[in-house]
FILUM-663246 format. One record per residue (C-alpha): chain; residue in three letters; x, y, z. Coordinates in Angstrom, 3 decimals, decimal comma. Each point is the difference from the previous one (the first is absolute). Layout:
<kolse><ch>A</ch><aa>ALA</aa><px>X</px><py>Y</py><pz>Z</pz></kolse>
...
***
This chain:
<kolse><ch>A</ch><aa>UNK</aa><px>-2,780</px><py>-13,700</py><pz>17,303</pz></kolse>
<kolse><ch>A</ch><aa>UNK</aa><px>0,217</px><py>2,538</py><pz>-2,954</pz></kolse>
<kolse><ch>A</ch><aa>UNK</aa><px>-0,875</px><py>0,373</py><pz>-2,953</pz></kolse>
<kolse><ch>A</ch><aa>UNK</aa><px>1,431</px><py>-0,127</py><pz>-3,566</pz></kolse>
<kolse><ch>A</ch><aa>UNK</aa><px>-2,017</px><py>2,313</py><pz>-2,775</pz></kolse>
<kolse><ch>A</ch><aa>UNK</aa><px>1,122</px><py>0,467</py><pz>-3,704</pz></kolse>
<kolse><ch>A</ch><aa>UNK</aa><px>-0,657</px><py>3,227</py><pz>-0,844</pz></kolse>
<kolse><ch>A</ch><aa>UNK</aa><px>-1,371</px><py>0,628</py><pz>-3,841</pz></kolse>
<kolse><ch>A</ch><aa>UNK</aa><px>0,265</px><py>2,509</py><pz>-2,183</pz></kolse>
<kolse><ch>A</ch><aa>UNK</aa><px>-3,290</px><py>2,010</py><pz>-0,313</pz></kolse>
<kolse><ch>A</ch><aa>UNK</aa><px>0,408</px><py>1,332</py><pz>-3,717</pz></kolse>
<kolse><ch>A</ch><aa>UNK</aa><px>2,424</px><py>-0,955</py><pz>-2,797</pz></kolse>
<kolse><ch>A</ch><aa>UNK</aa><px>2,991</px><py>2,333</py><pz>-0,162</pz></kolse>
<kolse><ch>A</ch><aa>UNK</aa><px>3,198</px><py>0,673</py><pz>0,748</pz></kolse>
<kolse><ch>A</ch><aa>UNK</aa><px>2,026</px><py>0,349</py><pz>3,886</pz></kolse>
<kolse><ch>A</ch><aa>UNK</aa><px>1,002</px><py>3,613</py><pz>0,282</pz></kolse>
<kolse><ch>A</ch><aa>UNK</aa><px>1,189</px><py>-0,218</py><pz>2,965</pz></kolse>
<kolse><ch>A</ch><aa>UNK</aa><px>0,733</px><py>-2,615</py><pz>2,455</pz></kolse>
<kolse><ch>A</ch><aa>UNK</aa><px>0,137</px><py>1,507</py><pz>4,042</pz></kolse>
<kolse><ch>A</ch><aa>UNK</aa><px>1,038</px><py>-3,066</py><pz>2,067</pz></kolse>
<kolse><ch>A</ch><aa>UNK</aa><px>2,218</px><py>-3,191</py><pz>0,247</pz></kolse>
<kolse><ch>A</ch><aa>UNK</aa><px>-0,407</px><py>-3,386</py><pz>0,658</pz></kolse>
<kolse><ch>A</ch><aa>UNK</aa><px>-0,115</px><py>-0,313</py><pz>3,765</pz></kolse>
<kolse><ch>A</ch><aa>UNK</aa><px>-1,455</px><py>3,773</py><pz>0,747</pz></kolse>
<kolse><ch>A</ch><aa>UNK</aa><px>-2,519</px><py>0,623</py><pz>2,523</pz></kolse>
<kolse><ch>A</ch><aa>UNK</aa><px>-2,984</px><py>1,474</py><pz>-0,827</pz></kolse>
<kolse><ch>A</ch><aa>UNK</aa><px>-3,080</px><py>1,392</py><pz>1,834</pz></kolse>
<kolse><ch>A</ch><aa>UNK</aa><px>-3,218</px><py>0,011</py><pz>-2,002</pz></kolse>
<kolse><ch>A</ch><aa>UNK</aa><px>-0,896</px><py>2,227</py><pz>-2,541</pz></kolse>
<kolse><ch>A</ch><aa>UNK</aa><px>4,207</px><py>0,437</py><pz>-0,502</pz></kolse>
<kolse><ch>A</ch><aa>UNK</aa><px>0,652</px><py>0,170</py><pz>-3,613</pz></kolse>
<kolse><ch>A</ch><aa>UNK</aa><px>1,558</px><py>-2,732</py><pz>-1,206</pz></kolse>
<kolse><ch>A</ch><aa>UNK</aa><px>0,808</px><py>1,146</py><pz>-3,870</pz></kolse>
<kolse><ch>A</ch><aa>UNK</aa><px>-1,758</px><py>2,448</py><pz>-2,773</pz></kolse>
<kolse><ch>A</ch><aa>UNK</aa><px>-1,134</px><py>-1,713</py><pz>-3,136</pz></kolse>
<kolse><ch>A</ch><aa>UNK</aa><px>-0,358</px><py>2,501</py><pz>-2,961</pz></kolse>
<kolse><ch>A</ch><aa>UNK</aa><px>-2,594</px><py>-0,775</py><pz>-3,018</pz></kolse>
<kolse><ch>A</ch><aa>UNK</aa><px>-1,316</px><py>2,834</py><pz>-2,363</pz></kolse>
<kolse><ch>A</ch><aa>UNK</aa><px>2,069</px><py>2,960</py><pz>1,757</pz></kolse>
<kolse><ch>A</ch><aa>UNK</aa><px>-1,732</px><py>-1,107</py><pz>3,352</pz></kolse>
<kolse><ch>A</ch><aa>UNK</aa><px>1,506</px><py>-1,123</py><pz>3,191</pz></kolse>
<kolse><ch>A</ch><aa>UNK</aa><px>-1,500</px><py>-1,933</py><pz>1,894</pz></kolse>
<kolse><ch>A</ch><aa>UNK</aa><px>1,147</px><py>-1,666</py><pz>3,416</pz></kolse>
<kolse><ch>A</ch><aa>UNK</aa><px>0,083</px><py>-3,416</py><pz>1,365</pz></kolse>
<kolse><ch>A</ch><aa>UNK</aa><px>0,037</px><py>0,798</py><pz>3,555</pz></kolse>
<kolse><ch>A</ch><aa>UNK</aa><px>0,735</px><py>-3,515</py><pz>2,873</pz></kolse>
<kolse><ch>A</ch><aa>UNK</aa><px>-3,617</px><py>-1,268</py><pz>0,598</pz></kolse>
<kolse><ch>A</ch><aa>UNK</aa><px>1,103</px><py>-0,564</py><pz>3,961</pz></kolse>
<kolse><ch>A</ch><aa>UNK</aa><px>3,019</px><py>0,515</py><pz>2,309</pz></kolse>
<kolse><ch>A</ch><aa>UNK</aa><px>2,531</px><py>-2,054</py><pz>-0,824</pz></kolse>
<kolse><ch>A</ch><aa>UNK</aa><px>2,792</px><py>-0,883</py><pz>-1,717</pz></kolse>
<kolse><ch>A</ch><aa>UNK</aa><px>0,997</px><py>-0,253</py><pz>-3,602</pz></kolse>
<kolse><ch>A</ch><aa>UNK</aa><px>1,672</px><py>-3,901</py><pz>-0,618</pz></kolse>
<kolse><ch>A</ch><aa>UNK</aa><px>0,444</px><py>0,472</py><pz>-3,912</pz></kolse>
<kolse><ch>A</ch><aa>UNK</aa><px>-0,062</px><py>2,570</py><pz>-2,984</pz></kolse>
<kolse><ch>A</ch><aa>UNK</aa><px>-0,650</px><py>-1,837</py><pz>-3,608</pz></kolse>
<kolse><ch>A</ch><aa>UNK</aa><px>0,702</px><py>2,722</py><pz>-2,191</pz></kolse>
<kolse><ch>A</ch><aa>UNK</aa><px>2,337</px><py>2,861</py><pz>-0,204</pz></kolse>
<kolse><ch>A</ch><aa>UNK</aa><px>-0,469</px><py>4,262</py><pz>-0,855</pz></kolse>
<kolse><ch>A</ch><aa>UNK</aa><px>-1,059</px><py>-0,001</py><pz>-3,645</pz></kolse>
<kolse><ch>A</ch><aa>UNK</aa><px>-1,142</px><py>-3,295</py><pz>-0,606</pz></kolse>
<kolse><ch>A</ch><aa>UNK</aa><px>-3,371</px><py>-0,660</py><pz>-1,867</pz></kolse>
<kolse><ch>A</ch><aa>UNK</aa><px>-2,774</px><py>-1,146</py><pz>2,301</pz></kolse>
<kolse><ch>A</ch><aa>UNK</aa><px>-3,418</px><py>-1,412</py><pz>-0,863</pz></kolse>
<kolse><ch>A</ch><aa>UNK</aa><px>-3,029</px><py>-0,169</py><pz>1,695</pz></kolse>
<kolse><ch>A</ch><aa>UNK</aa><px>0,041</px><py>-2,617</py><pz>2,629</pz></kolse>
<kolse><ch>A</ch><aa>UNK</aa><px>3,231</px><py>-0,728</py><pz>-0,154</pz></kolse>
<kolse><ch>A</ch><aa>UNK</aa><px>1,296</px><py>-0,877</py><pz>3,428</pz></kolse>
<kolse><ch>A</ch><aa>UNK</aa><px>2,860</px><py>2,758</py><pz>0,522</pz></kolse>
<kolse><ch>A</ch><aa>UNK</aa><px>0,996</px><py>-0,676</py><pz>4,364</pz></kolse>
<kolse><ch>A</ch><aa>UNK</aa><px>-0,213</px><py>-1,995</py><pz>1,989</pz></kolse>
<kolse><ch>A</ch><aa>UNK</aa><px>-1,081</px><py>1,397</py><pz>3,598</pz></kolse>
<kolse><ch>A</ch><aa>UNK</aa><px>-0,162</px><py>-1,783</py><pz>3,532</pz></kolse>
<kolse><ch>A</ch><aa>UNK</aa><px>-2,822</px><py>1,553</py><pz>2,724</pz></kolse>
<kolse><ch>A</ch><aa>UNK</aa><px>1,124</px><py>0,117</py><pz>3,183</pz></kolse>
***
């Protein structure tokens, strides 16, 4: 059976850059997209191997804190 996991944005910012699409495979620790706030980058990275089902926001957006941002399925 796996798993479905929102992933949420850590800080409120903007997406600088996103590195994957919808139906990638990832391993864990693979970054998924950069989020930029106050001249910083900082990575979301896949919490597991697996595969990415959904992005809900594009390069540039606005992002706030806990805002859910993927959608990820475990294998």
């Amino acid at each position: 059976m796996t798993k479905q996991t929102k992933i949420r944005s850590e800080i409120t910012g903007t997406v600088w850059k996103i590195l994957v699409q919808a139906g990638d495979t990832l391993q864990a620790d693979d970054t998924i997209m950069v989020l930029e706030s106050m001249k910083m980058e900082i990575p979301v990275i896949a919490p597991e191997a697996g595969r990415v089902i959904e992005l809900f926001i594009a390069e540039g957006a606005p992002v706030r804190e806990g805002q859910d941002i993927a959608l990820f399925e475990e294998e």
